[in-house]
C-alpha positions as CSV (number, residue, x, y, z in Angstrom):
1,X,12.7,-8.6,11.7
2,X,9.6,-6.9,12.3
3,X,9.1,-2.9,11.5
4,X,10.0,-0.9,14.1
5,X,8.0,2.7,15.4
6,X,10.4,4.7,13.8
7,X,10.4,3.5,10.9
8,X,6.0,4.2,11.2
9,X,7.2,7.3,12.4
10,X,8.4,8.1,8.9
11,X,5.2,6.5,7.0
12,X,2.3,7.4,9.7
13,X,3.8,10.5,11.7
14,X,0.8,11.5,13.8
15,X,-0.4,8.1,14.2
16,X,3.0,6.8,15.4
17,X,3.6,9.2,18.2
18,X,0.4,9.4,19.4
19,X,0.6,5.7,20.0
20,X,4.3,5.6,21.1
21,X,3.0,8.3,23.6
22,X,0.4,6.9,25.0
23,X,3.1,3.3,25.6
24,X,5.3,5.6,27.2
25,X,3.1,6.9,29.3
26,X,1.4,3.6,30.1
27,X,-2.0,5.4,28.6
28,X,-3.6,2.8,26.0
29,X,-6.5,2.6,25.3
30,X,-9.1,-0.1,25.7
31,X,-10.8,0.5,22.2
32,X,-9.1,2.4,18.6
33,X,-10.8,2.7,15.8
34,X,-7.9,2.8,12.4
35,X,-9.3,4.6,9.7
36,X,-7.6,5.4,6.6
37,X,-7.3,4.3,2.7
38,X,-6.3,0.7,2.1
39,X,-2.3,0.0,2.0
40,X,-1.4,2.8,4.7
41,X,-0.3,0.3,7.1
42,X,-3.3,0.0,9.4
43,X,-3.1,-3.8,10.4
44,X,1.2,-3.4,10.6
45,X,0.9,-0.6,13.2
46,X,-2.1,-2.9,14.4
47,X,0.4,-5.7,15.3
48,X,3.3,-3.2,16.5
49,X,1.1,-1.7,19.4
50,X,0.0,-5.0,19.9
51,X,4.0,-6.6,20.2
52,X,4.3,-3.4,22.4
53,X,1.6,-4.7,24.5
54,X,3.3,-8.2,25.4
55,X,6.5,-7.9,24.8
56,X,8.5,-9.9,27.1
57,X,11.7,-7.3,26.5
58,X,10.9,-4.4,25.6
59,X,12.9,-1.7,25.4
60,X,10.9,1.8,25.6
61,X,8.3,1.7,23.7
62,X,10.2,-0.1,21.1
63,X,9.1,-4.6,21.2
64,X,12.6,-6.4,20.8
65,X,10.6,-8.3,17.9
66,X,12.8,-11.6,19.3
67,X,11.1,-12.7,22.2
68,X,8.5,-15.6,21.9
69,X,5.4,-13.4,22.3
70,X,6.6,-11.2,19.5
71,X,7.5,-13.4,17.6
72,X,4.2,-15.5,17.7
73,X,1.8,-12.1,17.2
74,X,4.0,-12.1,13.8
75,X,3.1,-15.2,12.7
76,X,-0.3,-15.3,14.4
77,X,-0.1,-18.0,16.3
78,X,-0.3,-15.7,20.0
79,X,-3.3,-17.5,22.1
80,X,-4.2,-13.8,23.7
81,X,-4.4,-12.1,20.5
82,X,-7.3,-12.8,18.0
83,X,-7.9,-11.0,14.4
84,X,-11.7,-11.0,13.0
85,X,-12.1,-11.3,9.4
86,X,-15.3,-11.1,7.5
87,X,-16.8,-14.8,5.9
88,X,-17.8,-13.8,2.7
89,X,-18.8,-10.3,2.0
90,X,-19.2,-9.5,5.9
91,X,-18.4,-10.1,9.7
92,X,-21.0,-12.2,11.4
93,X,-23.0,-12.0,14.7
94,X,-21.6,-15.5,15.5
95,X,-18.0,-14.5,14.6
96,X,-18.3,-11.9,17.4
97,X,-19.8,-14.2,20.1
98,X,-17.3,-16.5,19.3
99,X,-14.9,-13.7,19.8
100,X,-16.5,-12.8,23.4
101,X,-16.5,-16.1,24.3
102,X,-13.1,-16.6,23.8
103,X,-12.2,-13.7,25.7
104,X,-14.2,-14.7,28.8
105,X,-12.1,-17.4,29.6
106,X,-9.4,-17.1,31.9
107,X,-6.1,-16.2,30.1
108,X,-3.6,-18.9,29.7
109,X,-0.7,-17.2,30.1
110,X,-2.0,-13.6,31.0
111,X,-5.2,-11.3,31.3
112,X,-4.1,-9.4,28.6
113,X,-5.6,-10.1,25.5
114,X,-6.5,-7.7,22.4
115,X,-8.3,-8.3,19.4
116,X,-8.4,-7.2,15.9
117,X,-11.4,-6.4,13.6
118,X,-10.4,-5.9,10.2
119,X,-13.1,-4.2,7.8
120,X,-14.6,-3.2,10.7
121,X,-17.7,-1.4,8.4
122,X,-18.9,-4.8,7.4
123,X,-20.2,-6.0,10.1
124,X,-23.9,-7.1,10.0
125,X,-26.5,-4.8,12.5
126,X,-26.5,-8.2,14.6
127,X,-22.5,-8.1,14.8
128,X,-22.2,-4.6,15.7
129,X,-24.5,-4.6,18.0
130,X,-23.5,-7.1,19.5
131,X,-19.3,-5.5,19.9
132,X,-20.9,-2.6,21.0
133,X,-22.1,-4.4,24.0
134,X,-18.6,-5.7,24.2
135,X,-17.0,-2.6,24.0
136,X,-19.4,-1.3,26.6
137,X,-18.1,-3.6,29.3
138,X,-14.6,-4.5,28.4
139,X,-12.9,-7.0,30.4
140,X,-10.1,-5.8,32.4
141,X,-7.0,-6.1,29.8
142,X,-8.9,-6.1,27.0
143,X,-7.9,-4.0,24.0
144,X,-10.1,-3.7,20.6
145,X,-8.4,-2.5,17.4
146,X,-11.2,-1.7,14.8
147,X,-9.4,-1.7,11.3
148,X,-11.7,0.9,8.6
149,X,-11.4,2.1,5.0
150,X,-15.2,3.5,5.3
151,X,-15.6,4.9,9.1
152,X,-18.6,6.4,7.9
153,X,-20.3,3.2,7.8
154,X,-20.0,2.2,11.5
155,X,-22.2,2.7,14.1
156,X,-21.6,6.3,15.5
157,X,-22.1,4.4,19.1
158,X,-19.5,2.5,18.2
159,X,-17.2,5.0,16.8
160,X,-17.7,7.5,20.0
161,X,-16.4,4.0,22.5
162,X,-13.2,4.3,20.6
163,X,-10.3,6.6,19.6
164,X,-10.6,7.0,16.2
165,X,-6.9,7.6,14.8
166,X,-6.4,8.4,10.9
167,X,-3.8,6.9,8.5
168,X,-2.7,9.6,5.6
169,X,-1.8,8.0,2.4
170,X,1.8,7.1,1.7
171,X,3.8,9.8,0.5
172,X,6.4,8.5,-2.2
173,X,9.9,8.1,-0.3
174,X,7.7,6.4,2.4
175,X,6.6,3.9,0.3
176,X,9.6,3.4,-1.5
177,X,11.8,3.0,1.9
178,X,8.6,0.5,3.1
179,X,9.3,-1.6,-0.3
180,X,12.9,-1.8,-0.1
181,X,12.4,-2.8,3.9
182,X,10.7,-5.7,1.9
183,X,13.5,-6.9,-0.4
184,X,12.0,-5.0,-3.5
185,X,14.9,-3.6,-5.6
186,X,14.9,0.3,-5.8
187,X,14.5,0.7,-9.5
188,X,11.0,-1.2,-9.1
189,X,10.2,0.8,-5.5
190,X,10.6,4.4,-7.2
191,X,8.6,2.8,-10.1
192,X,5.5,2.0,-8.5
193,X,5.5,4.4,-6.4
194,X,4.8,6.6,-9.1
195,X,1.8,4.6,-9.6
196,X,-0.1,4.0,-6.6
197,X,0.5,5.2,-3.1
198,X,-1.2,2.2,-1.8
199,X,1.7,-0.3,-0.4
200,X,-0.8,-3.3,-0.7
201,X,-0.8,-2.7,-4.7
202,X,2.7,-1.9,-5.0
203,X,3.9,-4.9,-3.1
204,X,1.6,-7.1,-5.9
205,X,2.7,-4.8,-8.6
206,X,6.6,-5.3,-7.4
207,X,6.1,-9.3,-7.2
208,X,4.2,-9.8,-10.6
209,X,6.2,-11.3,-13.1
210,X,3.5,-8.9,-15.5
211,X,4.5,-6.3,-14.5
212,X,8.0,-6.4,-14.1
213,X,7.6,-7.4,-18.3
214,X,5.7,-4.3,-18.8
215,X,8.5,-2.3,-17.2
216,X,10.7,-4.3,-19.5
217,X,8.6,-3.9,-22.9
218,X,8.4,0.3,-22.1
219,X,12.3,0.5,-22.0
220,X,12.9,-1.6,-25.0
221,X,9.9,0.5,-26.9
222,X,12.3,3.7,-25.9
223,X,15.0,1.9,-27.6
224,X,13.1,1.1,-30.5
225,X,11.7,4.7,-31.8
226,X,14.6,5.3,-33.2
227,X,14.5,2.8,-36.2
228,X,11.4,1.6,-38.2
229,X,11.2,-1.5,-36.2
230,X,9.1,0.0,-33.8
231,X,5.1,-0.2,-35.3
232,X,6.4,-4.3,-35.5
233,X,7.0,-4.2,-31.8
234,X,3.7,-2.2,-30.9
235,X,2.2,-5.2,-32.9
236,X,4.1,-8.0,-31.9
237,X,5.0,-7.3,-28.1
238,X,3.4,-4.3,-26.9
239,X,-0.5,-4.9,-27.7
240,X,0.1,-8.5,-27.0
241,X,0.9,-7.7,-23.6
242,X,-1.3,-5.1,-22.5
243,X,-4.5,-6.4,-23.1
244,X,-7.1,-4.5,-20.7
245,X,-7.8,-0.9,-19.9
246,X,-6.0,-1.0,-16.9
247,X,-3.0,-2.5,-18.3
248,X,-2.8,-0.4,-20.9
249,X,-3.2,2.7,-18.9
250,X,-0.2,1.0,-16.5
251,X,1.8,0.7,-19.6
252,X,1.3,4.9,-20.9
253,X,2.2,5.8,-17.1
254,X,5.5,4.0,-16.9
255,X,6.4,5.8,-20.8
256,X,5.4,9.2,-19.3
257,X,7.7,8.5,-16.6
258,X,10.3,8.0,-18.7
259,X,9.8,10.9,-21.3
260,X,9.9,12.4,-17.8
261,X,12.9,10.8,-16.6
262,X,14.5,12.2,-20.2
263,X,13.4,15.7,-18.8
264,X,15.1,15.5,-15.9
265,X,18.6,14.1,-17.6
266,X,18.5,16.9,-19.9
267,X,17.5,19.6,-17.0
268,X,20.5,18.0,-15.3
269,X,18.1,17.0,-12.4
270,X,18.8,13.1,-12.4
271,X,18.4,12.4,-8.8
272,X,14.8,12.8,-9.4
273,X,15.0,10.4,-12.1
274,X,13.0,7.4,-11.8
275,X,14.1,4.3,-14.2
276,X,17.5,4.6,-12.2
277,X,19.0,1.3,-13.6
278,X,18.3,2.9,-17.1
279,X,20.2,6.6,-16.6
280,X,22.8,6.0,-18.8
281,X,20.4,4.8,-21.7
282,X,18.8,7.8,-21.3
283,X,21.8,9.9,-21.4
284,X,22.5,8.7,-25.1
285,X,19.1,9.8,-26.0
286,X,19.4,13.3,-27.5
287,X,15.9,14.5,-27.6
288,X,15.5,18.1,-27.6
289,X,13.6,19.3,-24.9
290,X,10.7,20.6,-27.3
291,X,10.4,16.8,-28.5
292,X,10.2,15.5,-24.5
293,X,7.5,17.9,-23.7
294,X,5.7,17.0,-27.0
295,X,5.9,13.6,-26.7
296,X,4.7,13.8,-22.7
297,X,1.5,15.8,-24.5
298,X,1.4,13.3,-26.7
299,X,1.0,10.2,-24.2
300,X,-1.2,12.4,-22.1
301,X,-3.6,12.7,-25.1
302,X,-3.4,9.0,-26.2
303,X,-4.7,8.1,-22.7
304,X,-7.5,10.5,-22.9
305,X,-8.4,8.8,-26.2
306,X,-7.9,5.5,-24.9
307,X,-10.5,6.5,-21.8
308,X,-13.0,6.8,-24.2
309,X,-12.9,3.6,-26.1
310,X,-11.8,4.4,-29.7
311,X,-9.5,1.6,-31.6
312,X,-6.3,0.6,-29.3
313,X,-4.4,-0.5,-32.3
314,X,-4.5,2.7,-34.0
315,X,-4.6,5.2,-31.3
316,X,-1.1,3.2,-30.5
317,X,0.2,3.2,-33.8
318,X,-0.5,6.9,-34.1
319,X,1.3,7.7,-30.7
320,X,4.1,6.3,-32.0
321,X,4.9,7.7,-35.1
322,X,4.1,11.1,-33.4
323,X,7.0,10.1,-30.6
324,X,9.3,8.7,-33.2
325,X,8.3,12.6,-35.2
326,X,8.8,14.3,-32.3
């Protein structure tokens, strides 16, 4: 089952009902530009307006997602609807000619047809001249969606042909209700939405099996502070896993959300806790609220340290006996 507009109209607001608007009122138009960060839904809304376009049943502004036109935009099979991806590092003239001359033929099943430019900014000159004159003279039932993380780099000819529409970054409970639309357990949604606001990363965060160890690995090092086992694990487990600056920096985020999380259970706040499957761990925990804001100070400086490249090993070790200190 495909997403529906109000469920965008939780995620991208403005963008939803200025689109939903413009269905209602029978108002689209020929050319949008989408501009906005990567992972805020731009090619999903892209495809909704589109299944609003053809819809065989629609009901409002709402596509029924069931009928045969629907369902083939969602698995891109639609003859009427084309998506333009760059070859290599960019989008070609050829790839738009191709495009036009698709477009010139006489529809098979209708004269409505739209097309999708993802990247949109890396187009060659050739290319986007040669849209422009597409865009210029559209064909009657022709619609252009122009995907962007960088509007700045497109033609200003182009951009003034088309109405530009801006996606905001995902605020947290957006993201984590998109997540669990996609079968991703809650637990891991509130987690990496404290991570990213990008729903392209989360999704790859959420589905690899790294990460979901790393979660793992910060929980058990939780556990192990409070006996002297815990410099074997940072040697054994913890450095063995995070390896590279980014995972290690990963790996210091999800234990400041837990020293957080053990804030929020002693400040009697737990529905803003985030390591949800773990409340009850944490509520055996008696750490003083002096050793939970040390300890947060203490991760906080470890990554500073870590940014600027001294020994992993020991700035690790060192964090450690200063959390098991407190």
């Amino acid at each position: 089952m495909g997403t529906t507009w109000e469920q965008f109209m939780v995620v991208q607001p403005l963008v939803a009902k200025m689109l939903t608007n413009s269905i209602k009122k029978n108002r689209i138009s020929h050319a949008y530009l989408f501009e906005g960060s990567k992972g805020t839904g731009k090619l999903d809304v892209a495809l909704q307006l589109t299944k609003s376009v053809f819809c065989e049943q629609r009901n409002g502004y709402e596509p029924c997602q069931a009928c045969r036109n629907c369902k083939r935009i969602m698995s891109g099979n639609h003859p009427n609807v084309h998506i333009v991806k760059p070859e290599g590092a960019s989008i070609k003239k050829q790839q738009v000619q191709d495009l036009q001359e698709e477009f010139a033929k006489t529809g098979v099943e209708s004269n409505q047809k739209v097309y999708i430019v993802e990247h949109a900014d890396r187009m060659t000159t050739t290319a986007a001249n040669t849209l422009l004159k597409f865009l210029e003279e559209p064909h009657s039932g022709t619609m252009a969606i122009l995907l962007t993380e960088n509007s700045h780099k497109i033609l200003n000819t182009i951009l003034s042909r088309c109405q530009t529409l801006t996606f905001q970054p995902l605020v947290k409970h957006a993201m984590v209700m998109r997540l669990e639309e996609k079968g991703i357990s809650k637990p891991f949604a509130l987690t990496v939405a404290q991570l990213t606001n990008n729903i392209q990363e989360a999704e790859e965060l959420c589905n690899d099996e790294w990460f979901a160890q790393a979660r793992a690995l910060v929980i058990k090092l939780c556990e192990a502070l409070g006996d002297a086992s815990s410099l074997f694990f940072v040697r054994e487990k913890w450095l063995k896993h995070f390896t590279d600056k980014e995972q290690i920096q990963i790996g210091l985020d999800l234990l400041l959300l837990i020293y957080k999380d053990l804030l929020y259970v002693q400040l009697n706040e737990t529905e803003n806790i985030t390591f949800i499957d773990q409340q009850s761990l944490f509520e055996t925990l008696s750490y003083s609220q002096k050793r939970i804001v040390s300890a947060l100070s203490n991760i906080l400086e470890a990554k500073n340290r870590l940014n600027a490249n001294v020994n992993v090993q020991l700035t690790f070790e060192q964090l450690v006996l200063r959390l098991q200190e407190g």
